[in-house]
mmCIF file as Biopython writes it, N, C-alpha, C and O atoms, coordinates in Angstrom:
data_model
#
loop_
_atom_site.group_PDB
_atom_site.id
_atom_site.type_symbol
_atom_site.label_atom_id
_atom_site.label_alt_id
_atom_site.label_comp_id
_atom_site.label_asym_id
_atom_site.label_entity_id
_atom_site.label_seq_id
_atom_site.pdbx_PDB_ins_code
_atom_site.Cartn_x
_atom_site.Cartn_y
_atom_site.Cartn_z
_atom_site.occupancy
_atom_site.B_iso_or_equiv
_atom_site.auth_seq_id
_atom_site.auth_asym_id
_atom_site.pdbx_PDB_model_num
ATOM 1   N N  . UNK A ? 1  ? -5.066  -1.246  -14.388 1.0 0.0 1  A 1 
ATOM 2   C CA . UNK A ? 1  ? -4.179  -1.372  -13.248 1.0 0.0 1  A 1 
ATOM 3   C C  . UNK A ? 1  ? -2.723  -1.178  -13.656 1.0 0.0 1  A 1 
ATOM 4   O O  . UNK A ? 1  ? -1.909  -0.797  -12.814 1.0 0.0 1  A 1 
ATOM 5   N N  . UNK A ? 2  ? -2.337  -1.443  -15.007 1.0 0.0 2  A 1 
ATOM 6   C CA . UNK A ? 2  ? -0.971  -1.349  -15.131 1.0 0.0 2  A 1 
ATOM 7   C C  . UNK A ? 2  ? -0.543  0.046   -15.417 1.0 0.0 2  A 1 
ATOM 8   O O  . UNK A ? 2  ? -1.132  0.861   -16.127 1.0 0.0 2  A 1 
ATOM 9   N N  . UNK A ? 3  ? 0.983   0.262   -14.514 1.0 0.0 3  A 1 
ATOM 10  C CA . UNK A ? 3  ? 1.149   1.464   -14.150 1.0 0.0 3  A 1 
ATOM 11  C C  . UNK A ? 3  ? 0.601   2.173   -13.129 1.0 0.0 3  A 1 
ATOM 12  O O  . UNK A ? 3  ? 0.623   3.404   -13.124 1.0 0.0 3  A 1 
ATOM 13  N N  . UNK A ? 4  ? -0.051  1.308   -11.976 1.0 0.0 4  A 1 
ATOM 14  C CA . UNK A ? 4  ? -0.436  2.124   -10.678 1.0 0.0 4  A 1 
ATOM 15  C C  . UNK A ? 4  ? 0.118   2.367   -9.816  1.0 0.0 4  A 1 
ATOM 16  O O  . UNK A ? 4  ? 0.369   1.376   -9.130  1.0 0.0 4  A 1 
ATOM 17  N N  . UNK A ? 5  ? 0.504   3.325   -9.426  1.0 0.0 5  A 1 
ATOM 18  C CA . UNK A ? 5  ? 0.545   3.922   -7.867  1.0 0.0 5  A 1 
ATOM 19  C C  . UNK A ? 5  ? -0.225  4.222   -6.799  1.0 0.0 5  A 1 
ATOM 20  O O  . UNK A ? 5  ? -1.341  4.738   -6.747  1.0 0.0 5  A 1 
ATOM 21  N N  . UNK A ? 6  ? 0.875   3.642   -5.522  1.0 0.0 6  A 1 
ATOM 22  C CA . UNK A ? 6  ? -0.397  4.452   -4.084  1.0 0.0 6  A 1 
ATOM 23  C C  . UNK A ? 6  ? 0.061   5.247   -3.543  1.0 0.0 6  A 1 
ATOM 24  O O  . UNK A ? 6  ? 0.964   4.651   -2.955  1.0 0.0 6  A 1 
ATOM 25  N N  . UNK A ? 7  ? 0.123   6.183   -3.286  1.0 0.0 7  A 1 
ATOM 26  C CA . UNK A ? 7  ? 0.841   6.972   -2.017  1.0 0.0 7  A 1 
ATOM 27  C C  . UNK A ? 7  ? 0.181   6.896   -0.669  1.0 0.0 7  A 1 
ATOM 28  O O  . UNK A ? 7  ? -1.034  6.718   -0.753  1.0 0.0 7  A 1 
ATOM 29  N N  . UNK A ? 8  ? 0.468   6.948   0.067   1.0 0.0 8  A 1 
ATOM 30  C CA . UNK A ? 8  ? -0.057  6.939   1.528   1.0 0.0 8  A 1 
ATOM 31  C C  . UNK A ? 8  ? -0.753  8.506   1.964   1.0 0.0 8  A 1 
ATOM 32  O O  . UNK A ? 8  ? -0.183  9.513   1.545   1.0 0.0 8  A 1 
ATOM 33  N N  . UNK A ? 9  ? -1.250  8.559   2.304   1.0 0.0 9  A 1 
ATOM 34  C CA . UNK A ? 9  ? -1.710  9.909   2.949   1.0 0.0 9  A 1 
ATOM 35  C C  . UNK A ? 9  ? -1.541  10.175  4.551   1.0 0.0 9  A 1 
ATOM 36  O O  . UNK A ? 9  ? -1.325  11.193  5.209   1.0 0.0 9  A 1 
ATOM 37  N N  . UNK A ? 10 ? -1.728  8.876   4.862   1.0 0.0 10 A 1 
ATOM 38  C CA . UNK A ? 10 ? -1.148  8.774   6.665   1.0 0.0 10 A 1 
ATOM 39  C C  . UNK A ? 10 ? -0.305  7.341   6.768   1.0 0.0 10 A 1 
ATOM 40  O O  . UNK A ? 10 ? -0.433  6.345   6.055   1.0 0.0 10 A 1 
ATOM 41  N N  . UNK A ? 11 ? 0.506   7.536   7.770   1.0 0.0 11 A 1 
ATOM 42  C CA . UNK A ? 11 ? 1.301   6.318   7.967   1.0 0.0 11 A 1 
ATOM 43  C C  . UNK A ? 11 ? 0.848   5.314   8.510   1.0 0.0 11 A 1 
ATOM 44  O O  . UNK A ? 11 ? 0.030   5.532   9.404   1.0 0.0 11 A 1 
ATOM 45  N N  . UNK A ? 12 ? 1.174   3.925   8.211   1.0 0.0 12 A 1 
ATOM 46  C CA . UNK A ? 12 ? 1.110   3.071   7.708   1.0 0.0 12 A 1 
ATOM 47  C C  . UNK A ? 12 ? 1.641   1.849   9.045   1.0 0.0 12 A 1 
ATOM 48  O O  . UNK A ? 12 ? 2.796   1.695   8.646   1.0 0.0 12 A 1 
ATOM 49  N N  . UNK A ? 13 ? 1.566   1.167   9.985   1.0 0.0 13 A 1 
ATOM 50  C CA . UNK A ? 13 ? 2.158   0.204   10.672  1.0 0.0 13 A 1 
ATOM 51  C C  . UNK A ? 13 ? 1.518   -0.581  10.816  1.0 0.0 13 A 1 
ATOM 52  O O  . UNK A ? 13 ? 0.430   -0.342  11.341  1.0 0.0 13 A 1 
ATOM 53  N N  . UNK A ? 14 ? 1.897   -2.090  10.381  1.0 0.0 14 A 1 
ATOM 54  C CA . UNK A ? 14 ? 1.997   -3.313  10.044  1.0 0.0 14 A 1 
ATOM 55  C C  . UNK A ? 14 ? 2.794   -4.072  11.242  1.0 0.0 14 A 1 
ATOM 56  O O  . UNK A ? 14 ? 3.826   -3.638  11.753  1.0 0.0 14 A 1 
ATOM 57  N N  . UNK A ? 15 ? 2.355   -4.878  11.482  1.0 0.0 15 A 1 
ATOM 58  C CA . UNK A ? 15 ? 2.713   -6.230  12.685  1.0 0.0 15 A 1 
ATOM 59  C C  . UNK A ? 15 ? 2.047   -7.239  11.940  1.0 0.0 15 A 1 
ATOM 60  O O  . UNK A ? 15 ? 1.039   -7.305  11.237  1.0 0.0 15 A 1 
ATOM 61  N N  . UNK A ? 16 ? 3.201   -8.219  12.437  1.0 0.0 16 A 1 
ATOM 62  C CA . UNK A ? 16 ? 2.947   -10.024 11.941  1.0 0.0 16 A 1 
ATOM 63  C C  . UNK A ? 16 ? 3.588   -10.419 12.968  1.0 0.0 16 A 1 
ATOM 64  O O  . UNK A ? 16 ? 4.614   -9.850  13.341  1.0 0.0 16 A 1 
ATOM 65  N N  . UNK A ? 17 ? 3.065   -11.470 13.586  1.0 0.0 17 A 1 
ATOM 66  C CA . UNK A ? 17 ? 2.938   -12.554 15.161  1.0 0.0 17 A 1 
ATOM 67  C C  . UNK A ? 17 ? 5.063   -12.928 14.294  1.0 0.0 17 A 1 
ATOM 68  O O  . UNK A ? 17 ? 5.405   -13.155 13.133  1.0 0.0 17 A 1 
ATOM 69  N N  . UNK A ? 18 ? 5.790   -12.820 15.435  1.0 0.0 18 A 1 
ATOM 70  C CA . UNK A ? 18 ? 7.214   -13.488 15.228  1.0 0.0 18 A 1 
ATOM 71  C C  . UNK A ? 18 ? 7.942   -12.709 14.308  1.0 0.0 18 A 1 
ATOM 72  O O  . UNK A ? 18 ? 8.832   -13.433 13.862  1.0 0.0 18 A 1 
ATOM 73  N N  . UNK A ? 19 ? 8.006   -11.455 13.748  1.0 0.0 19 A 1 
ATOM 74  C CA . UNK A ? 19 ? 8.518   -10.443 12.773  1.0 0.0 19 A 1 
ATOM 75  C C  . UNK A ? 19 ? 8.141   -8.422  13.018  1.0 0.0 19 A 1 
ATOM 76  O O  . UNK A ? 19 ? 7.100   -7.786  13.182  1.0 0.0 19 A 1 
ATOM 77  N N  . UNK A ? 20 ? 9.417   -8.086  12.932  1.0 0.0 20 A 1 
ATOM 78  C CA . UNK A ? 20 ? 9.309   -6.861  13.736  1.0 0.0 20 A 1 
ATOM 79  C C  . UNK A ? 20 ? 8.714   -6.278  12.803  1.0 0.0 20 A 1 
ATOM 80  O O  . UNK A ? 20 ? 8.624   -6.672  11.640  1.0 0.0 20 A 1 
ATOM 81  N N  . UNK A ? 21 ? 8.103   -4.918  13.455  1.0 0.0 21 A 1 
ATOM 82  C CA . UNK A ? 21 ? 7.043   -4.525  12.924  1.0 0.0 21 A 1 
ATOM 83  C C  . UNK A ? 21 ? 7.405   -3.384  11.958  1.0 0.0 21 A 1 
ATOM 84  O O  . UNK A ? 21 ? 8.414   -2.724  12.206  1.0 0.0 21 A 1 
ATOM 85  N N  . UNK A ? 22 ? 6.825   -3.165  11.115  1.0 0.0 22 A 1 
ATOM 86  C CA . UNK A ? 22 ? 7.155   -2.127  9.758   1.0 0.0 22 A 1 
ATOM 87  C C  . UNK A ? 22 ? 6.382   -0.875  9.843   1.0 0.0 22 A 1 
ATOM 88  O O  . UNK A ? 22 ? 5.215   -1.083  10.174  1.0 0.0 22 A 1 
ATOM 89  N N  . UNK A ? 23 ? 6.680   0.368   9.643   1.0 0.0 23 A 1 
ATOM 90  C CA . UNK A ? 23 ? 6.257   1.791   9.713   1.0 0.0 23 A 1 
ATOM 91  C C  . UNK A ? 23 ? 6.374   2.342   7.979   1.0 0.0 23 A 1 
ATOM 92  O O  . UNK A ? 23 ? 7.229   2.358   7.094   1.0 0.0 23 A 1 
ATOM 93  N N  . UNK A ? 24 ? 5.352   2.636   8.113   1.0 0.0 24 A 1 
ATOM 94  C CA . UNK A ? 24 ? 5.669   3.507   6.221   1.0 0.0 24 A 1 
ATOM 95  C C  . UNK A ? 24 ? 5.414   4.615   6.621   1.0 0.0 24 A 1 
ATOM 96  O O  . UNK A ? 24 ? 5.066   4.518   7.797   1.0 0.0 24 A 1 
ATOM 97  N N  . UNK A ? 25 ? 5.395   5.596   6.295   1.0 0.0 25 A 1 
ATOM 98  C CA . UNK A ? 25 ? 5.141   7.431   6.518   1.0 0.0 25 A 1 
ATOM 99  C C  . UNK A ? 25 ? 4.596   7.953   5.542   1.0 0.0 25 A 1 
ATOM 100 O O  . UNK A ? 25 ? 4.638   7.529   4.386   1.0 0.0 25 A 1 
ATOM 101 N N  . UNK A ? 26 ? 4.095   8.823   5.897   1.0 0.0 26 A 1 
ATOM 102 C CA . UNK A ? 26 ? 2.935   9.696   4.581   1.0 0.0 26 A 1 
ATOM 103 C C  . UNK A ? 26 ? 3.709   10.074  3.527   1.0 0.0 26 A 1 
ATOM 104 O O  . UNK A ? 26 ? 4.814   10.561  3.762   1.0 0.0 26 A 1 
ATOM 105 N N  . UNK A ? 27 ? 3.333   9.939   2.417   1.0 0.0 27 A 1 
ATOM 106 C CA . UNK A ? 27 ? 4.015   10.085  0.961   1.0 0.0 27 A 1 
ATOM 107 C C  . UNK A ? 27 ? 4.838   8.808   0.656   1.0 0.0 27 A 1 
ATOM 108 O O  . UNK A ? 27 ? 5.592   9.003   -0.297  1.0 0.0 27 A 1 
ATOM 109 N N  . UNK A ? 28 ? 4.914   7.709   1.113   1.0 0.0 28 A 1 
ATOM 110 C CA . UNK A ? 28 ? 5.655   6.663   0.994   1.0 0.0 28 A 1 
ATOM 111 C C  . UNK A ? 28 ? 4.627   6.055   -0.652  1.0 0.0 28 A 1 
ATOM 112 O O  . UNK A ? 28 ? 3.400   5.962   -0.682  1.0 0.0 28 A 1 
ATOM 113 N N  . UNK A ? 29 ? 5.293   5.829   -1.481  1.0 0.0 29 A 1 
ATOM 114 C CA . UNK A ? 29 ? 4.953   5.131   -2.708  1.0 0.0 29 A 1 
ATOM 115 C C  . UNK A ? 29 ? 4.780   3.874   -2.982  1.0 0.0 29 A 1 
ATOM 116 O O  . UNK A ? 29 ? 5.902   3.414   -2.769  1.0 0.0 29 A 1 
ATOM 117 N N  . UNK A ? 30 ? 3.955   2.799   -3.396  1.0 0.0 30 A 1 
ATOM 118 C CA . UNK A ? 30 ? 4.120   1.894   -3.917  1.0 0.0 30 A 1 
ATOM 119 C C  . UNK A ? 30 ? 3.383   1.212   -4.855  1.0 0.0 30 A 1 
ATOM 120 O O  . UNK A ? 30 ? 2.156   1.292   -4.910  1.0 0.0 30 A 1 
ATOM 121 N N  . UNK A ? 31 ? 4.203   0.400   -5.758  1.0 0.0 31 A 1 
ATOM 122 C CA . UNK A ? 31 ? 3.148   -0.057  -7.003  1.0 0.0 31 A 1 
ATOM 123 C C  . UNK A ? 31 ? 2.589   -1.326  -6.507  1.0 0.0 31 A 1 
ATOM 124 O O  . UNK A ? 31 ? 2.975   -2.251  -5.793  1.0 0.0 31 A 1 
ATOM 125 N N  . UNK A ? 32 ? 1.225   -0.921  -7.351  1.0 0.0 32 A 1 
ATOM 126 C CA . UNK A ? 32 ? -0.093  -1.813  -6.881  1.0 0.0 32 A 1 
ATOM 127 C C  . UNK A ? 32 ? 0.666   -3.215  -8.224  1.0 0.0 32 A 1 
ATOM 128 O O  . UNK A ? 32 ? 1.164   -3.120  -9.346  1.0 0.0 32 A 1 
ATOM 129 N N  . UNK A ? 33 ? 0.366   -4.373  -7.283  1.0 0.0 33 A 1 
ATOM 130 C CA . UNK A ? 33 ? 1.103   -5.646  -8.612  1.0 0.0 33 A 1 
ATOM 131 C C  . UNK A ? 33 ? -0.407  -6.873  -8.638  1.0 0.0 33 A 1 
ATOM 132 O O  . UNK A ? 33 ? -0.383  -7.979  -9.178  1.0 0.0 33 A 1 
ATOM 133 N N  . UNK A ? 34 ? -1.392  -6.366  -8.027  1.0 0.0 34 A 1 
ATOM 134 C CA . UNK A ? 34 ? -2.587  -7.162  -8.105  1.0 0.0 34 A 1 
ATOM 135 C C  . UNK A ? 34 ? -3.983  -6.454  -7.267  1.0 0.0 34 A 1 
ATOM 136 O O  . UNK A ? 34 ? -3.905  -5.803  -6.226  1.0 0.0 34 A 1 
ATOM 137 N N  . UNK A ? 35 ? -5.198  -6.760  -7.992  1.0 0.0 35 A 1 
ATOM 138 C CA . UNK A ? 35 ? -6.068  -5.872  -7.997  1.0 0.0 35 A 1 
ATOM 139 C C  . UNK A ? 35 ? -7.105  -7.029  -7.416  1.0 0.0 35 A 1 
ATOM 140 O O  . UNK A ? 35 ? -7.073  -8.132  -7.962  1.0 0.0 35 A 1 
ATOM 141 N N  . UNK A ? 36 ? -7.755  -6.866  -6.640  1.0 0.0 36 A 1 
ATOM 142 C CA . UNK A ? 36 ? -8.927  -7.840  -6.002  1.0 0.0 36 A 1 
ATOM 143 C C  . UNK A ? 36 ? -10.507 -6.965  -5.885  1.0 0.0 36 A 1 
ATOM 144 O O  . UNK A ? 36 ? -10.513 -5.741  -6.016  1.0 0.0 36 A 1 
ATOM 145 N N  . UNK A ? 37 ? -11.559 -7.594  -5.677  1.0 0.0 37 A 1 
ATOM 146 C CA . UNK A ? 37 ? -12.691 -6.513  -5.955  1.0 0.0 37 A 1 
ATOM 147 C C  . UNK A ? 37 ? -12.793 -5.891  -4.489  1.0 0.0 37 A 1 
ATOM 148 O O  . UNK A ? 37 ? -13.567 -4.935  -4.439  1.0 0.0 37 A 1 
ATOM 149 N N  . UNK A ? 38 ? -11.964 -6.346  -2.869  1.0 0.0 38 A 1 
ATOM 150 C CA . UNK A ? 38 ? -12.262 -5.294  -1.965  1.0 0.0 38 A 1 
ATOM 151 C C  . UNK A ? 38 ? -10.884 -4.494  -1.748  1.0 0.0 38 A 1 
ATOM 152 O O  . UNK A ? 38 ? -10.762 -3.563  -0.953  1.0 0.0 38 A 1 
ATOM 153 N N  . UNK A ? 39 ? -9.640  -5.108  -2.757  1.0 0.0 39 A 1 
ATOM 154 C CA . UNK A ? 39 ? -8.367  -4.673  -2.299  1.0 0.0 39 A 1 
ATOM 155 C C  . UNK A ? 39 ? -7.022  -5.083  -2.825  1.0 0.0 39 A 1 
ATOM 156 O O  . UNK A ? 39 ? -6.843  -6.177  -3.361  1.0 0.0 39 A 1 
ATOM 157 N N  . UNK A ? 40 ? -5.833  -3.949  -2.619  1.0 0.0 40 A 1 
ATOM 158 C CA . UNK A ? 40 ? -5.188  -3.920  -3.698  1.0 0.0 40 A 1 
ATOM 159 C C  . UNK A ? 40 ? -3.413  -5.080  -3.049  1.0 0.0 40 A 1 
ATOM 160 O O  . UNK A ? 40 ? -3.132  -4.897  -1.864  1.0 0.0 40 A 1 
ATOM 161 N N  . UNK A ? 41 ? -2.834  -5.695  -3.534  1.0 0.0 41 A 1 
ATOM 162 C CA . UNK A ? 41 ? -1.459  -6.142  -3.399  1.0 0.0 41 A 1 
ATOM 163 C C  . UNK A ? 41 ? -0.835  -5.083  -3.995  1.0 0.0 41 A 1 
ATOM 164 O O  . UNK A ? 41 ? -0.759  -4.922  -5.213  1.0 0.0 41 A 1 
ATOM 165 N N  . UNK A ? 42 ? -0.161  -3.996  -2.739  1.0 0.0 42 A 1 
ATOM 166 C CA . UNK A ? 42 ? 0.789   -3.405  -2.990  1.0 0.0 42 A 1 
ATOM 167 C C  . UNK A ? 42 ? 2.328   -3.756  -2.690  1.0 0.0 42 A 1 
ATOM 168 O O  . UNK A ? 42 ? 2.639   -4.055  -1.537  1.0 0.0 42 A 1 
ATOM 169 N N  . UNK A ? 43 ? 3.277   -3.725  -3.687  1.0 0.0 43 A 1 
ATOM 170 C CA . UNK A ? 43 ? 5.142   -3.381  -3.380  1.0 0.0 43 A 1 
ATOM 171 C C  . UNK A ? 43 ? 5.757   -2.567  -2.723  1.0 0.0 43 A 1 
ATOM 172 O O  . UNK A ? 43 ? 5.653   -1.538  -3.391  1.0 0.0 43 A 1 
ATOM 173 N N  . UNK A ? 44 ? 6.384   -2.323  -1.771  1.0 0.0 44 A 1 
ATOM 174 C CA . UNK A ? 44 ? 7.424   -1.350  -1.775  1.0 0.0 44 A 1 
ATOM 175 C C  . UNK A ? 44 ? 8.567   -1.540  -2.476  1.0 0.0 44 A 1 
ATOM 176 O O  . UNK A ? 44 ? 8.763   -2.647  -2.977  1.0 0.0 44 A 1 
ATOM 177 N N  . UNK A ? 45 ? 9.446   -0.574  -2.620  1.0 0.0 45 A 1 
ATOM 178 C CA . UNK A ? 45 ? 11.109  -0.587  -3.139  1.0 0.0 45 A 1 
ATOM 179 C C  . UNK A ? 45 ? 11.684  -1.425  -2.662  1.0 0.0 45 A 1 
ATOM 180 O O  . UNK A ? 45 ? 12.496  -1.955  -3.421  1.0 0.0 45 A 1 
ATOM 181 N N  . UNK A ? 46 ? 11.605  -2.025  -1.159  1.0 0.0 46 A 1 
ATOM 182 C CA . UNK A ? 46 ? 12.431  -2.992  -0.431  1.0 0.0 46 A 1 
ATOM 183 C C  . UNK A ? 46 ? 11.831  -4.247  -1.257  1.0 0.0 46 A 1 
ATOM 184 O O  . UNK A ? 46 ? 12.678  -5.140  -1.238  1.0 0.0 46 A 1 
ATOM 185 N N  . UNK A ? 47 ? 10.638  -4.652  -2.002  1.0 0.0 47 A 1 
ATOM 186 C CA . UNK A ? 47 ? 10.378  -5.646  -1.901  1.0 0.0 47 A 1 
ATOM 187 C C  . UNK A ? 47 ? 9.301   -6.325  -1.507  1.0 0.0 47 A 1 
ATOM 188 O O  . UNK A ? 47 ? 8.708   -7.261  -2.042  1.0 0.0 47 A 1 
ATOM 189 N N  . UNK A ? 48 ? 9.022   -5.461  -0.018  1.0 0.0 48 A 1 
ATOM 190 C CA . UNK A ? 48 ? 7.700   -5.896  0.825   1.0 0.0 48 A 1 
ATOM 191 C C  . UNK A ? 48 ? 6.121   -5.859  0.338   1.0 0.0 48 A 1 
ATOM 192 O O  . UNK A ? 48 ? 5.519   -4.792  0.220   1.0 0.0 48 A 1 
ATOM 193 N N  . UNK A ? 49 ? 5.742   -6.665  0.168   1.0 0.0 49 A 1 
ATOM 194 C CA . UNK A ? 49 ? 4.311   -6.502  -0.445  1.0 0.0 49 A 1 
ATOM 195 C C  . UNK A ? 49 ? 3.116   -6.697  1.073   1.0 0.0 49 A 1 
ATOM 196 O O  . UNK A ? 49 ? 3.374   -7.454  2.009   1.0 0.0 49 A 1 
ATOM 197 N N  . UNK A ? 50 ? 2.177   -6.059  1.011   1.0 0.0 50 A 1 
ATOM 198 C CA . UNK A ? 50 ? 1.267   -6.035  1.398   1.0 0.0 50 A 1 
ATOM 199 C C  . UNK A ? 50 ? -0.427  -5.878  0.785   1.0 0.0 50 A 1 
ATOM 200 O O  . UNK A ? 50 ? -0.449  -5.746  -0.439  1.0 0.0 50 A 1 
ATOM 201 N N  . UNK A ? 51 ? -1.376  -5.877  1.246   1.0 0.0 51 A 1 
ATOM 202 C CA . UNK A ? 51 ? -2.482  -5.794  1.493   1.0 0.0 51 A 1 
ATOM 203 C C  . UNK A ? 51 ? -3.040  -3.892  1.568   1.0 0.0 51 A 1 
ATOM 204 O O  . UNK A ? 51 ? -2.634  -3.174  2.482   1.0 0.0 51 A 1 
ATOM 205 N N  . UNK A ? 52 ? -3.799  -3.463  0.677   1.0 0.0 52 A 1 
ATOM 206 C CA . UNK A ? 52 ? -4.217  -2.409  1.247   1.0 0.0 52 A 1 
ATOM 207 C C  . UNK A ? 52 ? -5.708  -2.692  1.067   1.0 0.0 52 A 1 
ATOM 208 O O  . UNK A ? 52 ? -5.985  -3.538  0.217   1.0 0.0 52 A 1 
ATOM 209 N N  . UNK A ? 53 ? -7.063  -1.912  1.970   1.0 0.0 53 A 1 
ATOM 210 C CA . UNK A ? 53 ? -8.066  -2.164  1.457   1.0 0.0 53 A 1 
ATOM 211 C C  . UNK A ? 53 ? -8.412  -0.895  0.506   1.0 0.0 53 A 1 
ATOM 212 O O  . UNK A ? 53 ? -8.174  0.292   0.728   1.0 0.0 53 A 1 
ATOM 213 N N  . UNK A ? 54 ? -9.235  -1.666  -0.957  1.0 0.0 54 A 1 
ATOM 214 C CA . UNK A ? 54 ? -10.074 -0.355  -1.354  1.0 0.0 54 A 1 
ATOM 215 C C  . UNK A ? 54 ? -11.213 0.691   -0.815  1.0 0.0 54 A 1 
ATOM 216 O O  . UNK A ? 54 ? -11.833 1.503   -1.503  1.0 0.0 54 A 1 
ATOM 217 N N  . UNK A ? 55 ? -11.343 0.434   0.768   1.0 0.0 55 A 1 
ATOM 218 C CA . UNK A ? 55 ? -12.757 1.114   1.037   1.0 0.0 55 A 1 
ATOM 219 C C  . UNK A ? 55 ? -11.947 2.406   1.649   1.0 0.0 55 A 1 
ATOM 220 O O  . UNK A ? 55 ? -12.480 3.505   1.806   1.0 0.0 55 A 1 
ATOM 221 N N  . UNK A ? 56 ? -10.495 2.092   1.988   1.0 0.0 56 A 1 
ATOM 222 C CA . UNK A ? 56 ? -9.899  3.058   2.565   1.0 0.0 56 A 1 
ATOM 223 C C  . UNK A ? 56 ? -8.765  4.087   1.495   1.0 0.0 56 A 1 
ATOM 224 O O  . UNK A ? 56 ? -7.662  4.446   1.907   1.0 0.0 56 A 1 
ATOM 225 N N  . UNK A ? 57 ? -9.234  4.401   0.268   1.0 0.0 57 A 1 
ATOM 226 C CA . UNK A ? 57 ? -9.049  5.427   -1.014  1.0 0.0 57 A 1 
ATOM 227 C C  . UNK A ? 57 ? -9.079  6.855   -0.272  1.0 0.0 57 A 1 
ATOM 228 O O  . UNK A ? 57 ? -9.821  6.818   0.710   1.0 0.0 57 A 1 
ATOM 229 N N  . UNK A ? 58 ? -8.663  7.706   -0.417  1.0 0.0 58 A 1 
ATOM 230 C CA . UNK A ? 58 ? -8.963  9.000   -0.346  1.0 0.0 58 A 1 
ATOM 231 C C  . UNK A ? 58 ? -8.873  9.429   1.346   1.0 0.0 58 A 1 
ATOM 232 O O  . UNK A ? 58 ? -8.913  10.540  1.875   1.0 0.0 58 A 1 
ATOM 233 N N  . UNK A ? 59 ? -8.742  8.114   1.912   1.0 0.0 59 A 1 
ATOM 234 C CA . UNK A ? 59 ? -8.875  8.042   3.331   1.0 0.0 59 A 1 
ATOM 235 C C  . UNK A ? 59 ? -7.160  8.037   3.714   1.0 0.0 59 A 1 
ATOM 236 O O  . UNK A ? 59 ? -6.580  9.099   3.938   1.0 0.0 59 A 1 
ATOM 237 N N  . UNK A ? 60 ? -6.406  6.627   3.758   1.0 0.0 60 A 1 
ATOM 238 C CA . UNK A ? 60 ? -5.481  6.502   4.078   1.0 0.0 60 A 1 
ATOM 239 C C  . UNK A ? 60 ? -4.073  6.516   3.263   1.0 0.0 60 A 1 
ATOM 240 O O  . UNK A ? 60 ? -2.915  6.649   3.660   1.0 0.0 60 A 1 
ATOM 241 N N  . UNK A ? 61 ? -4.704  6.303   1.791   1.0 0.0 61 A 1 
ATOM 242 C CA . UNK A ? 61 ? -4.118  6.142   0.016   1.0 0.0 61 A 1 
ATOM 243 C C  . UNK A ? 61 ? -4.891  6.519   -0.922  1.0 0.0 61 A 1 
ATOM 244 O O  . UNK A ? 61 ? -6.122  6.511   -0.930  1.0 0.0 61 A 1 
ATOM 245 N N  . UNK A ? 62 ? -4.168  6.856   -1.726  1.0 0.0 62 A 1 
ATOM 246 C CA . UNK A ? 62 ? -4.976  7.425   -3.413  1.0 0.0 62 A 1 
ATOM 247 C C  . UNK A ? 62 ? -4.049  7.082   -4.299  1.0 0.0 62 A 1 
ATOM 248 O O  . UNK A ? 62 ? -2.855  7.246   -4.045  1.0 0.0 62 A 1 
ATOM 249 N N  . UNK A ? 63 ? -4.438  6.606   -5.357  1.0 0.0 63 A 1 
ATOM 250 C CA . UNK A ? 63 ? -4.282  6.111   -6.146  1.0 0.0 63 A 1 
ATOM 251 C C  . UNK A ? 63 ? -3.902  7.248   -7.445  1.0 0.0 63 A 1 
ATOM 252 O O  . UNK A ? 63 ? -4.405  8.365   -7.324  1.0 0.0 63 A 1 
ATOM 253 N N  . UNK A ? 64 ? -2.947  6.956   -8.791  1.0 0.0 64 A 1 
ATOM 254 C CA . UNK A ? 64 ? -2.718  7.721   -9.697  1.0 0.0 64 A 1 
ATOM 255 C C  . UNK A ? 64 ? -1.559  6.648   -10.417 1.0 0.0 64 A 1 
ATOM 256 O O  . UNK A ? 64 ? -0.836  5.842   -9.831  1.0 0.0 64 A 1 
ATOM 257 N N  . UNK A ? 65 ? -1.649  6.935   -11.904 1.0 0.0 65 A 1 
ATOM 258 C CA . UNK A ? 65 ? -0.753  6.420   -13.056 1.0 0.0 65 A 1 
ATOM 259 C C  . UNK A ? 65 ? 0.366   6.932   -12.746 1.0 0.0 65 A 1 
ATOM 260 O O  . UNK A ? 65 ? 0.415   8.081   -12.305 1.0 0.0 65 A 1 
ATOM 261 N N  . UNK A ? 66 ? 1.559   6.117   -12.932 1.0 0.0 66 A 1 
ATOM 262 C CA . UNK A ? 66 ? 2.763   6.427   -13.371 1.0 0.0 66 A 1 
ATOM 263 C C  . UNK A ? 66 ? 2.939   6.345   -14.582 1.0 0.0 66 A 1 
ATOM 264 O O  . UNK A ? 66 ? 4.038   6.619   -15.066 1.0 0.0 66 A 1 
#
């Protein structure tokens, strides 16, 4: 895992109940900072961490070393 990247392949919008909602766009980057067996804790540059699932690889993100 160390040294991973995701890129997005399609964009990305996120909502949480009381917090405006976040848009990422295709090719948006971020490093993976924790690995779970259905899914990854990804960073953005701002900071923002999220949730991606692994069943959705090749689908919505792909993965590659920096």
């Amino acid at each position: 895992m160390e040294n991973m990247v995701i890129e997005l392949l399609k964009p990305v919008h996120l909502e949480k109940a009381g917090c405006t909602p976040i848009d990422f766009n295709v090719g948006t980057l971020f490093r993976v900072i924790w690995e779970h067996k259905d899914s990854f804790l990804v960073k953005a540059d701002s900071g923002f961490t999220f949730i991606l699932p692994l069943n959705q690889e090749n689908k919505t993100w792909k993965k590659f070393a920096a």
